[in-house]
Structure formats: structure tokens, C-alpha cells
N, CA, C and O atoms as a GROMACS GRO file, in nm:
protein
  304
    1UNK      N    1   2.796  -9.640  -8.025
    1UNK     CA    2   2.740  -9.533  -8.103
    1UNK      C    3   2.636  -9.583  -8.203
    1UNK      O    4   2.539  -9.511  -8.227
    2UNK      N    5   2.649  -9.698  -8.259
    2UNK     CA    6   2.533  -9.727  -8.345
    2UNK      C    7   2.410  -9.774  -8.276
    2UNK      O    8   2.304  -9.772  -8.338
    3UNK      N    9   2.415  -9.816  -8.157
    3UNK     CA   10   2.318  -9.852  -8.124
    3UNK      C   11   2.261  -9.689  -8.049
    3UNK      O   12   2.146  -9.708  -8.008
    4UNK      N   13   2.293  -9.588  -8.029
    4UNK     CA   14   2.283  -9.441  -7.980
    4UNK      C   15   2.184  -9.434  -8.117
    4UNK      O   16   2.062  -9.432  -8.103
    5UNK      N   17   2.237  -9.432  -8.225
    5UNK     CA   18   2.196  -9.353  -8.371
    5UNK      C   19   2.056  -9.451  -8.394
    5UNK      O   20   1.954  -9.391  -8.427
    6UNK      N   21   2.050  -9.580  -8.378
    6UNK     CA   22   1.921  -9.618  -8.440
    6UNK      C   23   1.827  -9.596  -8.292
    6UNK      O   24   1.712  -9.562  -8.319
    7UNK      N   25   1.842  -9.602  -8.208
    7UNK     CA   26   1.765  -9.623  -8.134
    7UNK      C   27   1.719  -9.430  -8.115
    7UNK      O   28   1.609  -9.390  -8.076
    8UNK      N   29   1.825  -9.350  -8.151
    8UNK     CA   30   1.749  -9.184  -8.168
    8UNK      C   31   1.682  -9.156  -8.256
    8UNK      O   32   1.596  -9.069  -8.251
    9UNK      N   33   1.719  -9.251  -8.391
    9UNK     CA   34   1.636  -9.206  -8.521
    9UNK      C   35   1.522  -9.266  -8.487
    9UNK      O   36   1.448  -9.230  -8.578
   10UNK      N   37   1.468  -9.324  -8.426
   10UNK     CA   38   1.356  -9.388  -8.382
   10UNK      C   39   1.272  -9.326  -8.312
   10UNK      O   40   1.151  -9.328  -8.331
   11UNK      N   41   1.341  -9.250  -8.206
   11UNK     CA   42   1.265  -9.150  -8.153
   11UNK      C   43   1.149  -9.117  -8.182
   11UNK      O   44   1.114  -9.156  -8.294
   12UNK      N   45   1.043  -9.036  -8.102
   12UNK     CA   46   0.936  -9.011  -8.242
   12UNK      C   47   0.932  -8.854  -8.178
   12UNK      O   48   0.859  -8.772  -8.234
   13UNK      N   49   1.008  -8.818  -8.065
   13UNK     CA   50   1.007  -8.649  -8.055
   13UNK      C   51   1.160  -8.652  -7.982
   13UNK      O   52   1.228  -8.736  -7.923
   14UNK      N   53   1.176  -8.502  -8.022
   14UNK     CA   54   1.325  -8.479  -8.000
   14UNK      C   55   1.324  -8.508  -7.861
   14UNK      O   56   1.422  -8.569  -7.817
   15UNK      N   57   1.207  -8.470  -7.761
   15UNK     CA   58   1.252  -8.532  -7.619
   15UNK      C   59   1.319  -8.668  -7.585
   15UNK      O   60   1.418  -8.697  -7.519
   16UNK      N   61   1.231  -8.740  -7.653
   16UNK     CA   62   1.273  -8.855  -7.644
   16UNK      C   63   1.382  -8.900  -7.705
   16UNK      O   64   1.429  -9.006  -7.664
   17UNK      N   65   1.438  -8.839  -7.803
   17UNK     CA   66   1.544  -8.846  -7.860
   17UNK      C   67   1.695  -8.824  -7.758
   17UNK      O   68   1.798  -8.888  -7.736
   18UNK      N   69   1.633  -8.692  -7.713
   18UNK     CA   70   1.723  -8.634  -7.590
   18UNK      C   71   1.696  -8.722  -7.439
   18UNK      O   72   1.721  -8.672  -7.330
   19UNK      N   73   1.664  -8.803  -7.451
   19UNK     CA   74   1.630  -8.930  -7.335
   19UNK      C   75   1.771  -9.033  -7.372
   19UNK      O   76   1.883  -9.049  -7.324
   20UNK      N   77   1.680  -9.095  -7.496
   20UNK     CA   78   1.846  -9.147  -7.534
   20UNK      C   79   1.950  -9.128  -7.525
   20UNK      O   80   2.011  -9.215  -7.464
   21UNK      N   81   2.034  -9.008  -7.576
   21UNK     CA   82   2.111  -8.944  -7.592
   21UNK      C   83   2.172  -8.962  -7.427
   21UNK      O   84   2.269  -9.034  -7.401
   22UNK      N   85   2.087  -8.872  -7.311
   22UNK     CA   86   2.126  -8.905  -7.170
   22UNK      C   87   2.131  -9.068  -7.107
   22UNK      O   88   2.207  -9.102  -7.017
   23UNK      N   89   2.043  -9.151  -7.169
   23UNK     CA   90   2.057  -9.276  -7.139
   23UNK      C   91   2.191  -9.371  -7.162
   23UNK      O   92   2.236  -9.458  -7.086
   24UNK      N   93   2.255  -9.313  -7.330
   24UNK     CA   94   2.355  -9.313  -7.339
   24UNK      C   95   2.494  -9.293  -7.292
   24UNK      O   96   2.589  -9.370  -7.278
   25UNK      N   97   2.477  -9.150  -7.270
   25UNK     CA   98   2.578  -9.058  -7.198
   25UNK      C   99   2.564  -9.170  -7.062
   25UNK      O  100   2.608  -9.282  -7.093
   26UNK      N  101   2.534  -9.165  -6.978
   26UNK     CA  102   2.545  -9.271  -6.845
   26UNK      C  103   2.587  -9.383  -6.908
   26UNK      O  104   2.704  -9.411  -6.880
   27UNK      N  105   2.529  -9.466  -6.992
   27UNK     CA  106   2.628  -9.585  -7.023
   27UNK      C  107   2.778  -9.538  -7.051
   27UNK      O  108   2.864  -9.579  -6.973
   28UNK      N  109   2.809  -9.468  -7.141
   28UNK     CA  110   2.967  -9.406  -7.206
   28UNK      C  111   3.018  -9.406  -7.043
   28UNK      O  112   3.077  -9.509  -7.008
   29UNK      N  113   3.001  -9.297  -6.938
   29UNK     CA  114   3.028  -9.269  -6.857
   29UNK      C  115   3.064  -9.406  -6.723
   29UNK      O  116   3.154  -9.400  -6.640
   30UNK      N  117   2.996  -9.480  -6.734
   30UNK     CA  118   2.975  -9.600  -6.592
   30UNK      C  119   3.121  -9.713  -6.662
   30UNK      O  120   3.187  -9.796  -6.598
   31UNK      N  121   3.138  -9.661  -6.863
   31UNK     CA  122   3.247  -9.762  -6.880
   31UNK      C  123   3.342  -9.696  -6.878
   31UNK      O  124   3.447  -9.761  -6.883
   32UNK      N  125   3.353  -9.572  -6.872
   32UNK     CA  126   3.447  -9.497  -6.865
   32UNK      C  127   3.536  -9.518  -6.702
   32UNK      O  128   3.657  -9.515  -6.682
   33UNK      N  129   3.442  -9.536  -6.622
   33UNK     CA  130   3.451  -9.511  -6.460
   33UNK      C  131   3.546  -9.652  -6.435
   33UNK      O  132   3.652  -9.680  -6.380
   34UNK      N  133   3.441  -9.720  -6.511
   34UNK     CA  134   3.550  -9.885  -6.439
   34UNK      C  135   3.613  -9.882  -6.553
   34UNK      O  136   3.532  -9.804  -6.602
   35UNK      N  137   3.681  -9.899  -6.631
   35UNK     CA  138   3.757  -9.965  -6.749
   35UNK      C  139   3.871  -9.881  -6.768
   35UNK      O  140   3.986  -9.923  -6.755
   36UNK      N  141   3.831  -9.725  -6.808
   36UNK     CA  142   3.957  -9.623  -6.826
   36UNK      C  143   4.050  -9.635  -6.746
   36UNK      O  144   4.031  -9.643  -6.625
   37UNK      N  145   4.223  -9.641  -6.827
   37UNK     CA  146   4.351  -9.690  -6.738
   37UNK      C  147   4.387  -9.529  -6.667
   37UNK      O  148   4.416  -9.430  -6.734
   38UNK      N  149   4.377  -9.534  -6.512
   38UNK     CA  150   4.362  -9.406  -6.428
   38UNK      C  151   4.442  -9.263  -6.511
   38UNK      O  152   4.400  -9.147  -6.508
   39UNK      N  153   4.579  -9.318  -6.588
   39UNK     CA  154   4.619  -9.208  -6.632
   39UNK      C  155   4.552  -9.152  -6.757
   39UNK      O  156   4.618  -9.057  -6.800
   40UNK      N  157   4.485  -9.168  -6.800
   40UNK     CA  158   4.374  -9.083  -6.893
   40UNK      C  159   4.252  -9.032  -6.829
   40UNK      O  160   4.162  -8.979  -6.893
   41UNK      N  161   4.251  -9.049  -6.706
   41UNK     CA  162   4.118  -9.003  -6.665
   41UNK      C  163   4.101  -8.860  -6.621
   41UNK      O  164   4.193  -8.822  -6.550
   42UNK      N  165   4.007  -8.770  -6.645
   42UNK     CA  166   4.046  -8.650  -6.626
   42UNK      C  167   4.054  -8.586  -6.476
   42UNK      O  168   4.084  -8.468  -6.454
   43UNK      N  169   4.022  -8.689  -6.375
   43UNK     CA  170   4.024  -8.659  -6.241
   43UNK      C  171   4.136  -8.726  -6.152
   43UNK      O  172   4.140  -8.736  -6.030
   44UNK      N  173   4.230  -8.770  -6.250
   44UNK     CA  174   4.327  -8.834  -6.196
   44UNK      C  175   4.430  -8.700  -6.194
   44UNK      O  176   4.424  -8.668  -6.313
   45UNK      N  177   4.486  -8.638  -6.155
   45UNK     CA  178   4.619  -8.558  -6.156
   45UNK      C  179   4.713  -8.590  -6.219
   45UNK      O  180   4.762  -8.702  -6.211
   46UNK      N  181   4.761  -8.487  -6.302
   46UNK     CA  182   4.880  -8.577  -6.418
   46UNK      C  183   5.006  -8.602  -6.361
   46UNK      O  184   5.028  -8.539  -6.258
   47UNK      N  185   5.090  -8.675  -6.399
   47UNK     CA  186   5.228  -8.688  -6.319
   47UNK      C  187   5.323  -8.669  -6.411
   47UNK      O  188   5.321  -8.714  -6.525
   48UNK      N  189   5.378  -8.625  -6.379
   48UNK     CA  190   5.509  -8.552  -6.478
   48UNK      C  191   5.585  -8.710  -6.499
   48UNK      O  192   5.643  -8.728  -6.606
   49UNK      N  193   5.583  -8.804  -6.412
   49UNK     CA  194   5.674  -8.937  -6.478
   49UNK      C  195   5.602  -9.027  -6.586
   49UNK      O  196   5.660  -9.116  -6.650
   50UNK      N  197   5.469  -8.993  -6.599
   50UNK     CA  198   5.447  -9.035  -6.743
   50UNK      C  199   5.461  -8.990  -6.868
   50UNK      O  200   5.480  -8.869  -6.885
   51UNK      N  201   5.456  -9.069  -6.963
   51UNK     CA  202   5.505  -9.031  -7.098
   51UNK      C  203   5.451  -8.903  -7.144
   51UNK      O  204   5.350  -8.857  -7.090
   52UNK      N  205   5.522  -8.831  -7.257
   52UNK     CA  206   5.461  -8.691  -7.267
   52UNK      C  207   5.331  -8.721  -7.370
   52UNK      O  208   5.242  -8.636  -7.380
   53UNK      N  209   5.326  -8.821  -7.430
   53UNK     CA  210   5.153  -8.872  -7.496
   53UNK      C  211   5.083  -8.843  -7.430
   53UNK      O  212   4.997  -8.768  -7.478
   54UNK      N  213   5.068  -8.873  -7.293
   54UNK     CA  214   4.974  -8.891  -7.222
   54UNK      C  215   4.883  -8.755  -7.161
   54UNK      O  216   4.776  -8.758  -7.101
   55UNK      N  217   4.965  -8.640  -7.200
   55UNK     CA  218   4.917  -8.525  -7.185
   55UNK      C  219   4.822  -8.546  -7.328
   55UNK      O  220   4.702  -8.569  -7.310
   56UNK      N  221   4.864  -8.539  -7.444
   56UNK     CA  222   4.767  -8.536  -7.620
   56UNK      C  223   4.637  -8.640  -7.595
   56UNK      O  224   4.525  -8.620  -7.643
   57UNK      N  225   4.676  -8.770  -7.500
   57UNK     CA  226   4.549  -8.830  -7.497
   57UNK      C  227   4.486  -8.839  -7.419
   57UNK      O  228   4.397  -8.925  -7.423
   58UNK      N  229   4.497  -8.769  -7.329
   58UNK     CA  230   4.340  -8.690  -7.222
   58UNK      C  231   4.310  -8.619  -7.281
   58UNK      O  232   4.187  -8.622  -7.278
   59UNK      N  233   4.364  -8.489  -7.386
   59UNK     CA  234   4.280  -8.431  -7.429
   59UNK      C  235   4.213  -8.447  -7.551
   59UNK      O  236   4.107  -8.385  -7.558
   60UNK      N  237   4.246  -8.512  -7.648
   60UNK     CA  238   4.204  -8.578  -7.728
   60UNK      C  239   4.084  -8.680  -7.758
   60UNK      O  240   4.027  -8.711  -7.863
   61UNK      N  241   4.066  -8.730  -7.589
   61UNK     CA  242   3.923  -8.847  -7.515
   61UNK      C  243   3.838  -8.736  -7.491
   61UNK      O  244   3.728  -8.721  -7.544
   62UNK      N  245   3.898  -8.648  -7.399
   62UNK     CA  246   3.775  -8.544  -7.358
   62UNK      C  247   3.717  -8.503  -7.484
   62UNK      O  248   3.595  -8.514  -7.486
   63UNK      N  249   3.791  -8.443  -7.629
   63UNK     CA  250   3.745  -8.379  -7.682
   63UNK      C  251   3.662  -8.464  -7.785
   63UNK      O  252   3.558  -8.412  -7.827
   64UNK      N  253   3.699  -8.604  -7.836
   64UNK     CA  254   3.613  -8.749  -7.919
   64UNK      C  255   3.476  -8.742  -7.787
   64UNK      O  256   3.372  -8.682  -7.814
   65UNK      N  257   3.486  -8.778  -7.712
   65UNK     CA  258   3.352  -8.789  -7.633
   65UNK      C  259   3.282  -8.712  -7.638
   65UNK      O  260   3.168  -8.748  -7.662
   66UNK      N  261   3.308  -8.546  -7.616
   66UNK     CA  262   3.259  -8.450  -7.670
   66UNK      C  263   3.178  -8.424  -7.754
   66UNK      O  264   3.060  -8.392  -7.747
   67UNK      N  265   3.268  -8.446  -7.864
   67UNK     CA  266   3.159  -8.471  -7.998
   67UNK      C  267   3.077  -8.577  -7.988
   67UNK      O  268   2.955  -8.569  -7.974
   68UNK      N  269   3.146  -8.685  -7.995
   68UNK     CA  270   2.991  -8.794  -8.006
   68UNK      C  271   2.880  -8.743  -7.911
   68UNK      O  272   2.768  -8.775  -7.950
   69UNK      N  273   2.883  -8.690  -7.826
   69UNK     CA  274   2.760  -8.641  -7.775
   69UNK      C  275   2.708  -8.545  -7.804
   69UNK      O  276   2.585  -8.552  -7.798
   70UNK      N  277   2.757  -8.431  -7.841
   70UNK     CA  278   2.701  -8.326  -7.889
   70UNK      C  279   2.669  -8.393  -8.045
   70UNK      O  280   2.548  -8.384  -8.070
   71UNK      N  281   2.731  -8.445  -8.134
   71UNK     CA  282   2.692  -8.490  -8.259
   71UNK      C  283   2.556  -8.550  -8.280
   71UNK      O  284   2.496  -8.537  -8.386
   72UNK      N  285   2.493  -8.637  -8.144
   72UNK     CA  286   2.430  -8.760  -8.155
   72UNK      C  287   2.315  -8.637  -8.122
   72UNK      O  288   2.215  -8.654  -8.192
   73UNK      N  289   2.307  -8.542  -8.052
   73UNK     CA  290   2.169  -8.464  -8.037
   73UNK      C  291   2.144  -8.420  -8.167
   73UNK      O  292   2.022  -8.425  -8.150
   74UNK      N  293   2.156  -8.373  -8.304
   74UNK     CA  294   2.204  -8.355  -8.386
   74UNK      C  295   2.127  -8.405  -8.506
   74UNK      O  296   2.064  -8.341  -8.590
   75UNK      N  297   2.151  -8.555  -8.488
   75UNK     CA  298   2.098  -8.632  -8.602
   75UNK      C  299   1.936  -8.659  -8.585
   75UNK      O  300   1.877  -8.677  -8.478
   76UNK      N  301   1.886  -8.658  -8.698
   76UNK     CA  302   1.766  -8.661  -8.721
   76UNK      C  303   1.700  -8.800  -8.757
   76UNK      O  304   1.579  -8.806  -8.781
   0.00000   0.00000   0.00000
């Protein structure tokens, strides 16, 4: 994320700002793909034999990622 924020405030038009922002979003996403442990992932199917956390923290990732992206279009 800090490197999201200086490299948008830099920007010199919101397009390009909104370049970043998507340039970003694909990075978040490609570490999300390889790294995330399958049961948090939102395309994994939940299984009732995991812990009942594990329902609060899929939705909890979806909804932090969320924001940082919608937040980061945002800043000026």
C-alpha cells in the first residue's frame, strides 16, 4: 500500500492515477492467487469441518481489500 499511495500521489492526472490503482489491484490479486491458504479464498467452497473463524475471515479479507482499493482511488 505505500508504495500504491506515493506512486498515485505522483500521478499527474487522475487517469493515471487510476492506472496505478489497476496496476496495483493485479499485483494484490497474482499474491493473492499463489500465497492465500485455499480456505480463505473466496472460490474455494467452505467446508463445514473447518473452524467456525474461518467463515469471519473470508469475509473480513474480502471486505480489507475492498477498501484499500476503493480508498486508494480516493487520495489525492
Amino acid at each position: 500500500m505505500p508504495s500504491l499511495l506515493d506512486q498515485s500521489s505522483e500521478a499527474e492526472s487522475v487517469d493515471l492515477k487510476y492506472e496505478q490503482v489497476l496496476r496495483f489491484d493485479r499485483m494484490m490479486r497474482e499474491i493473492v492467487i499463489s500465497q492465500l491458504p485455499s480456505c480463505l479464498h473466496s472460490q474455494t467452497p467452505a467446508d463445514q469441518s473447518w473452524p467456525k473463524w474461518v467463515s469471519v475471515a473470508r469475509k473480513t479479507l474480502t471486505i480489507t481489500s475492498a477498501h484499500k482499493i476503493i480508498v486508494s482511488l480516493f487520495i489525492p
